[in-house]
One Martini backbone bead per residue (centre of mass of N, CA, C, O) as a GRO file, in nm:
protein
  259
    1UNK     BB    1   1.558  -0.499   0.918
    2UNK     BB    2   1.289  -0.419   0.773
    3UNK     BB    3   1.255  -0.179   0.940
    4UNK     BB    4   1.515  -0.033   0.880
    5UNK     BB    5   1.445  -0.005   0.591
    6UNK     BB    6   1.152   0.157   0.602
    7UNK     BB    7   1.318   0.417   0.712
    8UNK     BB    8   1.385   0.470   0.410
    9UNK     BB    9   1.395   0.560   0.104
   10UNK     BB   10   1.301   0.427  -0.164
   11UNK     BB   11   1.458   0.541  -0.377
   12UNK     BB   12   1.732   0.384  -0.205
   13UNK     BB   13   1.661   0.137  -0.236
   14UNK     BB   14   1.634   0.061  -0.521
   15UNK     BB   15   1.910   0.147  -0.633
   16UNK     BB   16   2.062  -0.053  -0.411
   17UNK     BB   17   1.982  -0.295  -0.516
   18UNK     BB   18   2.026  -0.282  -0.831
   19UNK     BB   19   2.301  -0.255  -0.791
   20UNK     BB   20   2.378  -0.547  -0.671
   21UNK     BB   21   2.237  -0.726  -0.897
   22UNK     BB   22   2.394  -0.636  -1.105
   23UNK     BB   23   2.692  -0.677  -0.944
   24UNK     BB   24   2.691  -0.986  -0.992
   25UNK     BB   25   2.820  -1.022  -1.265
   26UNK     BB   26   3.117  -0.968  -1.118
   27UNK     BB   27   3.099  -1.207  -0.918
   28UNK     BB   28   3.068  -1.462  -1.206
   29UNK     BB   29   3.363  -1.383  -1.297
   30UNK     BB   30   3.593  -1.435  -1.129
   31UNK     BB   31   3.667  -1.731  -1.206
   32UNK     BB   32   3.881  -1.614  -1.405
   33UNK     BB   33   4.105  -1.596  -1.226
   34UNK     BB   34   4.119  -1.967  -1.192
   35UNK     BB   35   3.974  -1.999  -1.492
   36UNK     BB   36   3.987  -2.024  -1.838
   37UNK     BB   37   3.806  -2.266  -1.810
   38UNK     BB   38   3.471  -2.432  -1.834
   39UNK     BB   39   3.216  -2.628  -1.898
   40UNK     BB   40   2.934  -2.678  -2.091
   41UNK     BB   41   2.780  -2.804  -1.847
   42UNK     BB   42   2.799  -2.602  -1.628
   43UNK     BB   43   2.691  -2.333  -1.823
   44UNK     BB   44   2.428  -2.474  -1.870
   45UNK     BB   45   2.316  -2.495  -1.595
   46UNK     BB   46   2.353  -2.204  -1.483
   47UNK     BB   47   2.149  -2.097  -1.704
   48UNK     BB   48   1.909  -2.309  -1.592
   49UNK     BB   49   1.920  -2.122  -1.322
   50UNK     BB   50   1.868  -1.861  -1.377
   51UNK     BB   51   1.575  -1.947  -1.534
   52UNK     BB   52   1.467  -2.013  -1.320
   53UNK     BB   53   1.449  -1.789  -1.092
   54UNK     BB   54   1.327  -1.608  -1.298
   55UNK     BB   55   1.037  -1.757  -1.278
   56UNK     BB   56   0.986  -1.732  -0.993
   57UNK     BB   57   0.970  -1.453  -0.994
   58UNK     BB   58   0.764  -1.403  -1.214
   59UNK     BB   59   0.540  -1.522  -1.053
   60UNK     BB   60   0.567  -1.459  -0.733
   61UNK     BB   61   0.701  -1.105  -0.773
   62UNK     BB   62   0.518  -1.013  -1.010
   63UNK     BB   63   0.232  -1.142  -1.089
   64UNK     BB   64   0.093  -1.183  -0.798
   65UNK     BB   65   0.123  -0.883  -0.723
   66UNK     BB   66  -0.017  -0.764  -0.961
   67UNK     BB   67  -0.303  -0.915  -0.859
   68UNK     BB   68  -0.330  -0.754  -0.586
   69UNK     BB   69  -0.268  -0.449  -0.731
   70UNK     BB   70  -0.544  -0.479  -0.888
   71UNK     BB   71  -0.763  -0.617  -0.681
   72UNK     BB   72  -0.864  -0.814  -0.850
   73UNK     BB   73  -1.019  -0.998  -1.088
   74UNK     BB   74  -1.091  -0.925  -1.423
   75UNK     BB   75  -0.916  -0.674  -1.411
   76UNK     BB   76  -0.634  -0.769  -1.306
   77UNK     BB   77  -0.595  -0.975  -1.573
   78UNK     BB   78  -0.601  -0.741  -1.763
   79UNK     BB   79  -0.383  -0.596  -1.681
   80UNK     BB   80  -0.167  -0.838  -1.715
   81UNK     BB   81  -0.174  -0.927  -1.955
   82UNK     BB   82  -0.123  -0.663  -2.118
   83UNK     BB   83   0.166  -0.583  -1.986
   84UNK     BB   84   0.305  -0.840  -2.020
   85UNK     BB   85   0.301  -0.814  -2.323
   86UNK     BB   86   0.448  -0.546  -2.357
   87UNK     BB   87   0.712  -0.634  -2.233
   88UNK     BB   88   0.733  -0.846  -2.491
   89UNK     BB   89   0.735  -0.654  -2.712
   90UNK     BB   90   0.981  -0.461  -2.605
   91UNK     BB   91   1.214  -0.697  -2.653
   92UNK     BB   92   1.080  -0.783  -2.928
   93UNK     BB   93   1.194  -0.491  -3.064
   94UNK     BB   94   1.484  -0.470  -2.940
   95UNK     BB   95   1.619  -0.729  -3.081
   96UNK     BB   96   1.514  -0.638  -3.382
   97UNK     BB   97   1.650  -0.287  -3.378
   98UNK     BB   98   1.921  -0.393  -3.187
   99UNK     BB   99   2.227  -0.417  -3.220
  100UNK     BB  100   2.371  -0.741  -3.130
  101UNK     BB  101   2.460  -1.074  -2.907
  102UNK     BB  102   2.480  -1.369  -2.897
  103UNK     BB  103   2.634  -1.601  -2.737
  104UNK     BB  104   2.525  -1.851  -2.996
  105UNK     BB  105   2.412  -1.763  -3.244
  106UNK     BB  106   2.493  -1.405  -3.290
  107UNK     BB  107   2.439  -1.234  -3.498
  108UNK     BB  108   2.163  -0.947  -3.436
  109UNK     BB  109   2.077  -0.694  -3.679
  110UNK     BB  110   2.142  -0.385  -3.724
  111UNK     BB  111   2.392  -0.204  -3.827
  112UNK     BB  112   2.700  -0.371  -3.731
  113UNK     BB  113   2.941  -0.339  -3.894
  114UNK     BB  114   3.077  -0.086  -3.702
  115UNK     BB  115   3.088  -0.296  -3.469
  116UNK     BB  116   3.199  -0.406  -3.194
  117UNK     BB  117   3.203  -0.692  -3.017
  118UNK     BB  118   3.165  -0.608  -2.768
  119UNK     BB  119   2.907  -0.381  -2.794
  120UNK     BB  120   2.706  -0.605  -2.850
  121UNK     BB  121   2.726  -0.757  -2.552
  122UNK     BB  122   2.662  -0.494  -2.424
  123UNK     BB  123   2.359  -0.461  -2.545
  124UNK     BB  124   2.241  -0.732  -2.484
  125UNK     BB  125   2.270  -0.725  -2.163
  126UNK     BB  126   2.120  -0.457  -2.161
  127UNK     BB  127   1.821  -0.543  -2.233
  128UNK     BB  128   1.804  -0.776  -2.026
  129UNK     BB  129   1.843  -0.605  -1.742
  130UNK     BB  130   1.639  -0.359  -1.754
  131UNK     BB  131   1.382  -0.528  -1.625
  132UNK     BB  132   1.522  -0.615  -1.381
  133UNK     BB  133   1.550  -0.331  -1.265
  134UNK     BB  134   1.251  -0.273  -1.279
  135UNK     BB  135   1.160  -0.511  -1.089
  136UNK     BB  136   1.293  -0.385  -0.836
  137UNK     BB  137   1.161  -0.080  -0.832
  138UNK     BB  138   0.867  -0.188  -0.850
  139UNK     BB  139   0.907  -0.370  -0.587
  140UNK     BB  140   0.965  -0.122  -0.390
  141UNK     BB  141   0.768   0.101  -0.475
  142UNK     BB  142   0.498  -0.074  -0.331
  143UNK     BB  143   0.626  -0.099  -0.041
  144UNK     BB  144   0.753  -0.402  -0.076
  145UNK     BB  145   1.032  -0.488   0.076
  146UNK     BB  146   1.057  -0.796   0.051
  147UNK     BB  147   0.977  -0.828  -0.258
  148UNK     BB  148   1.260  -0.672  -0.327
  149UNK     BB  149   1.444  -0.831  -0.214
  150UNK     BB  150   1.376  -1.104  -0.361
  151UNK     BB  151   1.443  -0.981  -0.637
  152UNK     BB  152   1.726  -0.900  -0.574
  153UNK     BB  153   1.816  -1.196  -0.537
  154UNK     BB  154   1.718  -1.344  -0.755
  155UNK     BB  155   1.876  -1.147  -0.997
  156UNK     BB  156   2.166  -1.203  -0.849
  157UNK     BB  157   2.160  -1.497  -0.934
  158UNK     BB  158   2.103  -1.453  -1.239
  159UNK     BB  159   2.384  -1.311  -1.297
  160UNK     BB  160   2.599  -1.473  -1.231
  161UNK     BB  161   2.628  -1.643  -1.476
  162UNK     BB  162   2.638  -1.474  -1.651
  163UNK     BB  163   2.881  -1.314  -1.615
  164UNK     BB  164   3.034  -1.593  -1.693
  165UNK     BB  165   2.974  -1.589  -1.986
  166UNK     BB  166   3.058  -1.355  -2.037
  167UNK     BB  167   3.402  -1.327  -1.939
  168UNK     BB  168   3.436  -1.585  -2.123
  169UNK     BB  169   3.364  -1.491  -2.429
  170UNK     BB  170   3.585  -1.263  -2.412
  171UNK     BB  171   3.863  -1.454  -2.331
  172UNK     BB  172   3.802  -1.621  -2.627
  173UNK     BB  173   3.875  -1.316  -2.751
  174UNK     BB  174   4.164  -1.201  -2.576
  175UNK     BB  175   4.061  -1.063  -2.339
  176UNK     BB  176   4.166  -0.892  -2.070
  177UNK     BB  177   4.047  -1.024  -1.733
  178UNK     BB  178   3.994  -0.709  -1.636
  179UNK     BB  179   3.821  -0.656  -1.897
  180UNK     BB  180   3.620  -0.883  -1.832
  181UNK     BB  181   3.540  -0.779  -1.552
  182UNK     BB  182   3.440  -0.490  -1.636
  183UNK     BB  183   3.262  -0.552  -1.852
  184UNK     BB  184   3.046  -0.714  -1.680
  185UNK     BB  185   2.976  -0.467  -1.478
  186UNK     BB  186   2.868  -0.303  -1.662
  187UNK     BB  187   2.626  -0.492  -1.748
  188UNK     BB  188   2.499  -0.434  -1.458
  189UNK     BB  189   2.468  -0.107  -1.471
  190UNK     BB  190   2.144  -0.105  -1.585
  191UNK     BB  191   1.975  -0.176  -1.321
  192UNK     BB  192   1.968   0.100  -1.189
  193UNK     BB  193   1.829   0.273  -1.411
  194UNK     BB  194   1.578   0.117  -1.362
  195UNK     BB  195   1.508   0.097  -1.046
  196UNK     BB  196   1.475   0.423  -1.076
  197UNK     BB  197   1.241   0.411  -1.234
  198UNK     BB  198   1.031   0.202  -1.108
  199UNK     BB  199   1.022   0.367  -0.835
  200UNK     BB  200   0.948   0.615  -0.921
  201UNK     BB  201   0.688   0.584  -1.076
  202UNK     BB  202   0.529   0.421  -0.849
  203UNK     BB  203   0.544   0.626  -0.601
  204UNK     BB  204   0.385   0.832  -0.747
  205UNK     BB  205   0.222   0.611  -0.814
  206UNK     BB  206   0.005   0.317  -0.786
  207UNK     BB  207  -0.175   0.246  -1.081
  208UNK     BB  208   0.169   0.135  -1.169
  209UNK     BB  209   0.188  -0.084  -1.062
  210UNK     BB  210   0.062  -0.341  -1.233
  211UNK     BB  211   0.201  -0.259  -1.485
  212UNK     BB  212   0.483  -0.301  -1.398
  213UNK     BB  213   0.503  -0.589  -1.313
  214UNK     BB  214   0.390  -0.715  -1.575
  215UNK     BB  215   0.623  -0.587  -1.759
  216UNK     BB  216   0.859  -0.727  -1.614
  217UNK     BB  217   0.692  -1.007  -1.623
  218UNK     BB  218   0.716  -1.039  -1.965
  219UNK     BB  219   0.988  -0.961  -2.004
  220UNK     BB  220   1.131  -1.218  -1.841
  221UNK     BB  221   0.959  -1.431  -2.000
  222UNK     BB  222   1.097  -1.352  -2.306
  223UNK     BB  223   1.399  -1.417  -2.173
  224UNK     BB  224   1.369  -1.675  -2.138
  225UNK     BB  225   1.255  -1.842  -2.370
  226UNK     BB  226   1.426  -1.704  -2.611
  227UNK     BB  227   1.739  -1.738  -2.462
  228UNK     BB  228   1.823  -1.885  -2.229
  229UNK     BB  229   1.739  -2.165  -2.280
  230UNK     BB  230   1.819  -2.225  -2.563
  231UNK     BB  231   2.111  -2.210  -2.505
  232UNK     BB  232   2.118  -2.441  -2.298
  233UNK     BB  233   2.070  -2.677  -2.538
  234UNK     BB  234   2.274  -2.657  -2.789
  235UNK     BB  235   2.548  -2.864  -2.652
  236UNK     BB  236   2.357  -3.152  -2.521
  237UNK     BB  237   2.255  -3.040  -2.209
  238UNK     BB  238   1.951  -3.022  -2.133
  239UNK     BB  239   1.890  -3.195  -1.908
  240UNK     BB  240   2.087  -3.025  -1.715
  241UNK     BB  241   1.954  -2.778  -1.745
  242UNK     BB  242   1.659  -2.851  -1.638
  243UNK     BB  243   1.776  -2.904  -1.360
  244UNK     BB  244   1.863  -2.616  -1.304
  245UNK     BB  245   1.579  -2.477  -1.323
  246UNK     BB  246   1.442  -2.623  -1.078
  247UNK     BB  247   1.651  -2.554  -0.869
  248UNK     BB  248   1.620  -2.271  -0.901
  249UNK     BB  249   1.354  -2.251  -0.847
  250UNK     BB  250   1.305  -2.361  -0.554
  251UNK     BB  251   1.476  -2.139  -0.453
  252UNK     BB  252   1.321  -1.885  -0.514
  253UNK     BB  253   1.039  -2.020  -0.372
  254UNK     BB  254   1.194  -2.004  -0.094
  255UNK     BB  255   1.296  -1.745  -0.067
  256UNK     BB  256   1.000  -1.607  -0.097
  257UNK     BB  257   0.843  -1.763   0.154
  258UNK     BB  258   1.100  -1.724   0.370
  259UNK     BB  259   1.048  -1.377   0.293
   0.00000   0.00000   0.00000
């Protein structure tokens, strides 16, 4: 299989591998087909599942080979604390100043006040999934085929909950079930595009992978953080997220290791 994939242009293996783990968001959604309603705790773990997954995707599947494709030793330690900052401060710049809507925070950001529930949720969604297409292409993109399967496989058990929760928050606002499956779909959407950048970029340049991997993985370790856990924390169910953190993170980290 990975011979097989080998011989395939990168550039197509990135976008098509982005494409999919995108497309789990719509995959995490089915289930409002069958449940208008899912429990409090059920939806608190599968976040801190997601959350777990994401960490382990950023140890094992990013921040180790930006170590690894930066040559090791001191250079390397400082291109990677560097890259992972600015991609923390880039998600941290898009949340100041980008008009969105956390899924229990509520509103946040400027000039909204003109903007529809919809697309608050769309741009929100839209912030955090593209450094994880980022880093699905630009693990492509170093030529590590094993390593872009694992983050895409990674990323797309990550939007699974997302998925269904992006909407669950439709739903429970009236819209009609077919808009809210397709809405979650569009939100995984922009996946691929950041997937194209990122496998561009590194492909044309090689010394711009470890600066590429420690960027997604600053950025997805701020969504982490910021955004993810805190959400599942929110409504009394830490333990249980708790334990999903854990068990996401090992499962994510067999995957590593047996991919």
């Amino acid at each position: 299989m990975i011979e097989y994939l080998a011989n395939l242009p990168i550039l197509f293996l990135g976008l098509g591998a982005s494409f999919l783990a995108g497309s789990a968001t719509f995959l995490g959604a089915i289930p409002i087909l069958f449940f208008k309603q899912i429990s409090q705790k059920l939806q608190d773990i599968m976040m801190g599942f997601g959350a777990g997954v994401m960490l382990a995707a950023t140890s094992f599947s990013l921040i180790v080979p930006a170590i690894e494709a930066g040559g090791g030793g001191v250079f390397a330690a400082i291109v990677v604390v560097v890259g992972m900052m600015l991609g923390a401060v880039f998600l941290y710049l898009s949340d100041k100043y980008s008009p969105h809507e956390h899924f229990i925070k509520g509103p946040e950001g400027a000039s909204r006040k003109n903007l529809r529930r919809i697309w608050l949720f769309i741009i929100a969604i839209t912030l955090h999934n593209f450094p994880e297409g980022l880093a699905v292409g630009v693990g492509f993109g170093g030529g590590n085929i094993e390593n872009g399967i694992t983050l895409a496989i990674g990323i797309g058990l990550q939007n699974i909950p997302e998925g269904l929760v992006v909407a669950l928050a439709l739903i429970s606002e009236k819209y009609p079930v077919g808009q809210a499956l397709w809405i979650s779909f569009l939100t995984g959407m922009v996946e691929p595009i950041g997937g194209l950048i990122g496998v561009g970029i590194v492909s044309i340049s090689k010394p711009f992978l470890p600066w590429g991997l420690s960027f997604a993985a600053g950025a997805m370790l701020f969504v982490i953080s910021d955004e993810i856990i805190p959400e599942s924390h929110r409504k009394g169910f830490e333990t249980e997220a708790t334990f999903g953190v854990m068990i996401g993170f090992v499962v994510m980290m067999f995957l590593d290791v047996a991919l």
